[in-house]
N, C-alpha and C positions, 0 to 999 in steps of 0.2 A: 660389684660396687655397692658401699653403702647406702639403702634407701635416705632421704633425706628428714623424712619424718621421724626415722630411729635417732635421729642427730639430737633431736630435739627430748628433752624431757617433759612426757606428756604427765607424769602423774606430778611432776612439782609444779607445773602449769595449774593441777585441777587444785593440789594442797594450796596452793597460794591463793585462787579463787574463793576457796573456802574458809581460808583463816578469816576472825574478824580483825581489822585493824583496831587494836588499841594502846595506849601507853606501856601497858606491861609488857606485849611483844613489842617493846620499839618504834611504834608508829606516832606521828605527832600530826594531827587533823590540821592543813594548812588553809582551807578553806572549805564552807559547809552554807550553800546559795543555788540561786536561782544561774543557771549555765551562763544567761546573759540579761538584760534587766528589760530587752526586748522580746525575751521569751520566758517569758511569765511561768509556763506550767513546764515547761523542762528545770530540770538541778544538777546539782555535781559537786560533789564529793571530792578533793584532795589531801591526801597523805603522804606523809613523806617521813624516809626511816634515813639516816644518816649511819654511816658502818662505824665503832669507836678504833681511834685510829685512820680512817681511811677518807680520801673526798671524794667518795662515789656515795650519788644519793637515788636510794631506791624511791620513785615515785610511783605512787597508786590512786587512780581517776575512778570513781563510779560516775555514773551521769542515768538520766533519763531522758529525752529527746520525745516531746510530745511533736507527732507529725513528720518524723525521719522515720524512712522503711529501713532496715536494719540492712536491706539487700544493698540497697543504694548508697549506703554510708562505705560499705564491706567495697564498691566497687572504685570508689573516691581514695583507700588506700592500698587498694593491690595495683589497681590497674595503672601503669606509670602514665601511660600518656593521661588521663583523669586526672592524678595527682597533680602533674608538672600543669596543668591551670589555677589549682588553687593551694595546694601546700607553701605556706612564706617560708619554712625555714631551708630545703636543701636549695642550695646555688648552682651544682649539679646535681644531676641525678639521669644514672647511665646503668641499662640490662647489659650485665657482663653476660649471663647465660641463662637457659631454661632449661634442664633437663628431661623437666616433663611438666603434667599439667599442673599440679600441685606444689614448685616448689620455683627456685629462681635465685640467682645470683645480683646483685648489685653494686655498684658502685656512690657514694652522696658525696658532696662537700657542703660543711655547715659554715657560715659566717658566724662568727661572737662578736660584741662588743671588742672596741677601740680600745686599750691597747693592744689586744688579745689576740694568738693567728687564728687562723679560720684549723676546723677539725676536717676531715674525711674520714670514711667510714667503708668497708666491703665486706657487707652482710650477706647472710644466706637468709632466705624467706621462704615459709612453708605455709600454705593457708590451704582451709578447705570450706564447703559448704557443706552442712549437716545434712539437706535431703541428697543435693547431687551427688555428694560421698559418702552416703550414707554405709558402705562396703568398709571404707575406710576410717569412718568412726567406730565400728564395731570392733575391727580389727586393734584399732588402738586403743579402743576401752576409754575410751571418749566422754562425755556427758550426756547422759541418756534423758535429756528435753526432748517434752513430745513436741514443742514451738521449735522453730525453725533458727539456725543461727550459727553462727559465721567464723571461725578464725584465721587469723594473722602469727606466725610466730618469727621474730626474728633474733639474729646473735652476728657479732663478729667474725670471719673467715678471712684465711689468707689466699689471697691468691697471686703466681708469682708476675703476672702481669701487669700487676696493680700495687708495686712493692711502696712501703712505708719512706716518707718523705723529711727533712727537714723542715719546710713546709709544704702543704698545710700539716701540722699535727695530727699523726693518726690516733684518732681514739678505737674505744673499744665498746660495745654493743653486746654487756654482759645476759641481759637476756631484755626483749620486749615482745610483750603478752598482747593481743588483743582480744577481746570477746564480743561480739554484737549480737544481741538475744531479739527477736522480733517479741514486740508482747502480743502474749497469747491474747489477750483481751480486745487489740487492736493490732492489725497487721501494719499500719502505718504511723506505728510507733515504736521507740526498741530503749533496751538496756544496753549501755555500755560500759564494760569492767578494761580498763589497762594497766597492766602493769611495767614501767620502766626501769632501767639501772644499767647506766652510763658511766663510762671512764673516759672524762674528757682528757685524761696524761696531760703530762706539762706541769707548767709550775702555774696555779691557780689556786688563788688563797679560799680556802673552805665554804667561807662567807658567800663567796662569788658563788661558788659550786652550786652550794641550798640555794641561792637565789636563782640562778637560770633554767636549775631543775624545776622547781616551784612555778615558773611561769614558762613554761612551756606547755602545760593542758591548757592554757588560757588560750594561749597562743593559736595551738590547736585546731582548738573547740571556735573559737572565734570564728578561725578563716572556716570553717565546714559550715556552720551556721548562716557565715556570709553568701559562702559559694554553694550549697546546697540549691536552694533554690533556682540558681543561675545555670547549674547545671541540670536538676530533672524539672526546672516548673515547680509553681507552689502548690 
């Protein structure tokens, strides 16, 4: 059986990390601020690249997070029962499987605005921790940070028990990146890199597209920033 982590492509993960976002490759800076106007010394960075021809919009979040431990953010999105308290956007969200400790099957359904149907989505997830896996970041030729830090990789997968619906509209989960970097300088602070690109299918006029992509880190960032606290104490 194919390991789950060969599913994923680990070096366009680290290519993508490393490109700078700018105009000439495509990228159009959608927002460039403070994460929330209650957290002063965090920021965040939004990008977004539109395909010519196509309504799938690639989004790309930097953030800095003064006073989030990068561990704790990393356990807010793998962990489902974690998420399902504070994440606003899946309506469900269901473990189809786990193979093993690093990877995991899912199930989501997303609500859209009014007219629009709702999407689901049956993703495969592959995450690790840089020290705990440390065996496994070598092997995969991983990012050699002597700081401590986290990924998330998720994509699209079929499975036939979970077959595509009239409704809701199945979309597609062309690839989403997360990176959580503790800063070396403060352990109770971190860097956040993600990168998105979503095929919500259907008929959805472009405009729409950019725009829900667009605010979705807000969305995000918001509910973590809210619920952070409520879940580890300030």
């Amino acid at each position: 059986m194919q390991s789950s982590q060969s599913k994923f492509d680990v070096n366009n993960f680290k290519d993508l990390f490393d490109e700078v976002p700018t105009d000439a490759n495509g990228w159009v800076l959608d927002y460039d601020g403070v994460a929330r106007k209650d957290h002063p010394e965090s920021s965040m960075k939004v990008f977004k690249k539109l395909m010519e021809g196509e309504s799938v919009v690639t989004v790309r979040c930097e953030c800095y997070f003064k006073g989030l431990k990068a561990g704790n953010l990393f356990k807010m999105l793998q962990d489902i029962p974690t998420r399902l308290t504070w994440d606003p956007l899946p309506k469900i969200l269901t473990l189809i499987e786990k193979p093993n400790a690093n990877s995991d099957v899912i199930y989501q359904e997303v609500p859209l605005p009014f007219p629009m149907s709702d999407r689901d989505f049956v993703q495969e997830r592959f995450y690790l921790d840089s020290k705990k896996d440390a065996g496994l970041v070598k092997e995969l030729g991983l990012f050699n940070f002597t700081h401590q830090y986290y990924i998330l990789m998720v994509k699209s997968v079929e499975r036939s028990e979970y077959p595509a619906k009239d409704k809701p509209v199945r979309g597609e989960t062309k690839m989403t990146y997360w990176l959580l970097q503790e800063d070396p300088n403060d352990k109770d602070s971190m860097r956040l890199f993600v990168l998105m690109c979503q095929d919500l299918k259907g008929m959805i006029p472009t405009m729409l597209v950019n725009k829900l992509a667009g605010s979705a880190p807000h969305k995000v960032i918001g509910a973590v920033l809210d619920n952070y606290p409520k879940i580890f104490g300030k």
